[in-house]
DOGU-447235 format. One line per 3 residues: number of its first residue (from 1); their letters; for each residue x, y, z of C-alpha. Coordinates in Angstrom, 2 decimals. Example, Ala and Ser with C-alpha at 12.3 -4.5 7.8 and 13.67 -1.06 7.14 Angstrom:
// DOGU-447235
1 = AS = 12.30/-4.50/7.80 | 13.67/-1.06/7.14
// end
This chain:
// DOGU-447235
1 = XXX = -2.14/0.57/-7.09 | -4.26/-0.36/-4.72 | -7.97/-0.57/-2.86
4 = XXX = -7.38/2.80/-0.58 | -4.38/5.22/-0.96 | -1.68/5.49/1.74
7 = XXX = -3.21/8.55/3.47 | 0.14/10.22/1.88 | 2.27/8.22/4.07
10 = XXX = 5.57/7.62/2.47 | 8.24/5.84/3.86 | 11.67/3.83/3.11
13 = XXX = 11.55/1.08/5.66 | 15.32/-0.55/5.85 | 15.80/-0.84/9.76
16 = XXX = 14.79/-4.22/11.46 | 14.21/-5.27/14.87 | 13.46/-8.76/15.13
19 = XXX = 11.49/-9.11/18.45 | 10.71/-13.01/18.12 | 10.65/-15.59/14.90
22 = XXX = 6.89/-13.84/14.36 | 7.60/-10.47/15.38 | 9.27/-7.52/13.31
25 = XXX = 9.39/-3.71/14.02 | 10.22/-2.11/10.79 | 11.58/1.80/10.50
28 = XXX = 12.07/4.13/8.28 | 16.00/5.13/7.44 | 16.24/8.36/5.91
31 = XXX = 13.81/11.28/4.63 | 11.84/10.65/1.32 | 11.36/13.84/-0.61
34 = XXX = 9.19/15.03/-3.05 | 10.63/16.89/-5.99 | 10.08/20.08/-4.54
37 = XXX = 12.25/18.67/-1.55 | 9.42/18.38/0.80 | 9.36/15.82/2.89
40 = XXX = 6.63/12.85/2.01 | 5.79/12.24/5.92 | 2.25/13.05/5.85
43 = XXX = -0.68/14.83/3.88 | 0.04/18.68/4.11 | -2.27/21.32/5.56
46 = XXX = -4.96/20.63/2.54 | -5.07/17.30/4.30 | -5.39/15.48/1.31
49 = XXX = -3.63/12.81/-0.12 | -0.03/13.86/-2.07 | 0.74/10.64/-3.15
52 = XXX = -2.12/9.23/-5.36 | -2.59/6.08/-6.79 | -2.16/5.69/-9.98
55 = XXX = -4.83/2.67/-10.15 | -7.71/2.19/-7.72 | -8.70/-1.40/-7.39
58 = XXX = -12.44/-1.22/-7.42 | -14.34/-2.85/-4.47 | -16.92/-5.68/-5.10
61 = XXX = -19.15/-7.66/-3.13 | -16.83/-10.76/-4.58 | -13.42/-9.25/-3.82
64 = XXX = -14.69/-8.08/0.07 | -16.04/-11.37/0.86 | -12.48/-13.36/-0.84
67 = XXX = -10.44/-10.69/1.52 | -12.43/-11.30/4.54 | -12.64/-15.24/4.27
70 = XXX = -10.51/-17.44/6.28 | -10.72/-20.14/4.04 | -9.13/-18.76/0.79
73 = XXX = -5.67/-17.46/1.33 | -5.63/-15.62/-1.87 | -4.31/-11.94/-1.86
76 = XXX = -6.90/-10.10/-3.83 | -4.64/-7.13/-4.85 | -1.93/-8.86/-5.68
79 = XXX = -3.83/-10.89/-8.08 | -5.66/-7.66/-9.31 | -1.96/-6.17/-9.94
82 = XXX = -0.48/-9.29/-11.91 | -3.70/-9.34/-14.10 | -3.30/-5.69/-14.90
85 = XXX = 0.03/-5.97/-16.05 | -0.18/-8.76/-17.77 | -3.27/-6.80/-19.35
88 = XXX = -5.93/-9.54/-18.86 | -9.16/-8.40/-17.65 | -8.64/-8.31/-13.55
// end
């Protein structure tokens, strides 16, 4: 779920380098595959998305402005998510 897909990035993050209290490197551990056993690096020569979302968050005028402003510290897709599984109208 989400506003734009990943591009058909996939990756298991588990590696750490803490570079100050504010500052973390994450990398991926091992290979993800598909199950055809392909690895899911990167779109393939189609250059189209292999991983797609299952639910696209639409995008208002409301939900832009909330996810640009400085003032409300919501996060606008994870609210979107919990009220779609909890099957209220997001």
């Amino acid at each position: 779920m989400g506003i734009t897909s990943s591009g058909g990035v996939h990756q298991n993050n588990g590696g750490y380098i803490y570079l100050t209290d504010d500052i973390c490197v994450e990398y991926p551990v091992f290979l993800s595959l598909s199950a055809d056993a392909e690895p899911l690096i990167d779109t393939d020569d189609t250059r189209e998305n292999r991983i797609p979302l299952d639910v696209t968050i639409p995008m208002t005028k409301e939900r832009a402005m909330k996810m640009l402003s400085f003032v409300d510290n919501s996060d606008e897709e994870l609210s979107y998510a919990v009220a779609y599984l909890e099957g209220t109208e997001p």
